[in-house]
C-alpha positions as CSV (number, residue, x, y, z in Angstrom):
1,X,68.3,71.4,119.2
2,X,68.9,73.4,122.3
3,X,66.4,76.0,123.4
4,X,68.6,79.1,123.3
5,X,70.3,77.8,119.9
6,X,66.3,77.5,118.8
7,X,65.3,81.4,120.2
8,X,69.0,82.9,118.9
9,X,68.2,81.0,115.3
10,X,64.8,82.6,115.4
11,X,65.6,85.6,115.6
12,X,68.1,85.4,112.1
13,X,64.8,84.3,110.0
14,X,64.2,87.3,109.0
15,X,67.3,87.3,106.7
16,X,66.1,85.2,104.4
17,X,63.7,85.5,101.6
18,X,63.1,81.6,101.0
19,X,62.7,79.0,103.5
20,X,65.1,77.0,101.5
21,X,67.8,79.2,101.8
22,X,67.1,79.5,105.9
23,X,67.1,75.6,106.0
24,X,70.2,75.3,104.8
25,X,71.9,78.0,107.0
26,X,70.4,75.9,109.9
27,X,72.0,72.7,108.6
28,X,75.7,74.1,108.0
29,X,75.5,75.6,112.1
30,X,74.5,72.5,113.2
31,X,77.1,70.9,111.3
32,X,79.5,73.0,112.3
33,X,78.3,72.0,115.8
34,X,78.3,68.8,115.4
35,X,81.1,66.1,116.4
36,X,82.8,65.9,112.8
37,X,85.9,65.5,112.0
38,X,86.2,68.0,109.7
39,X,84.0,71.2,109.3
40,X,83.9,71.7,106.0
41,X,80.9,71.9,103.6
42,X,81.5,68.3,102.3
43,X,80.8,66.5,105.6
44,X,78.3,68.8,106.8
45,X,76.4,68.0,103.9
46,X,77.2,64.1,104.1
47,X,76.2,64.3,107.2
48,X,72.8,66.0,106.6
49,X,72.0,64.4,103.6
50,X,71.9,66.9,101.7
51,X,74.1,67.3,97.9
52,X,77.1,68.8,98.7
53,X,77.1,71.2,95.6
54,X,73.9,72.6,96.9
55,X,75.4,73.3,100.1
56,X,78.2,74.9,98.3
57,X,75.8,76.9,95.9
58,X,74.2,78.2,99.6
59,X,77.5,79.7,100.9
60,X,78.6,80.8,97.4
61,X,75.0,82.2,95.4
62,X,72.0,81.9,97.8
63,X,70.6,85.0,98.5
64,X,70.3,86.6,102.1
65,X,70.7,90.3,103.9
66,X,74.6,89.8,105.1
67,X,74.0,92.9,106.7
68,X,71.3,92.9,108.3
69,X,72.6,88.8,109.6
């Protein structure tokens, strides 16, 4: 991961309770980063092994301060 991607992504940490819920936010930017085809949450999580539904359940019920992100 790039250095300043790293510091910037640091510095959001703080927005979320679990360290779950941050590792998932981390996988969906570098998804959306990454050379896909598509952006959307099913490839992104294909791509990351992760299940899609839980990456769904992170945009859609997880938890974080959208405010102070």
């Amino acid at each position: 991961m790039h250095t300043a991607l790293k510091s910037w992504l640091g510095d959001l940490r703080v927005c979320f309770r679990r360290e779950q819920t941050w590792e998932y936010l981390q996988i969906y930017l570098l998804g959306l980063l990454a050379d896909l085809k598509r952006k959307s949450i099913e490839p992104i999580a294909l791509a990351a092994k992760v299940p899609v539904r839980t990456m769904q359940e992170f945009l859609s019920f997880f938890v974080w301060d959208h405010d102070r992100l």
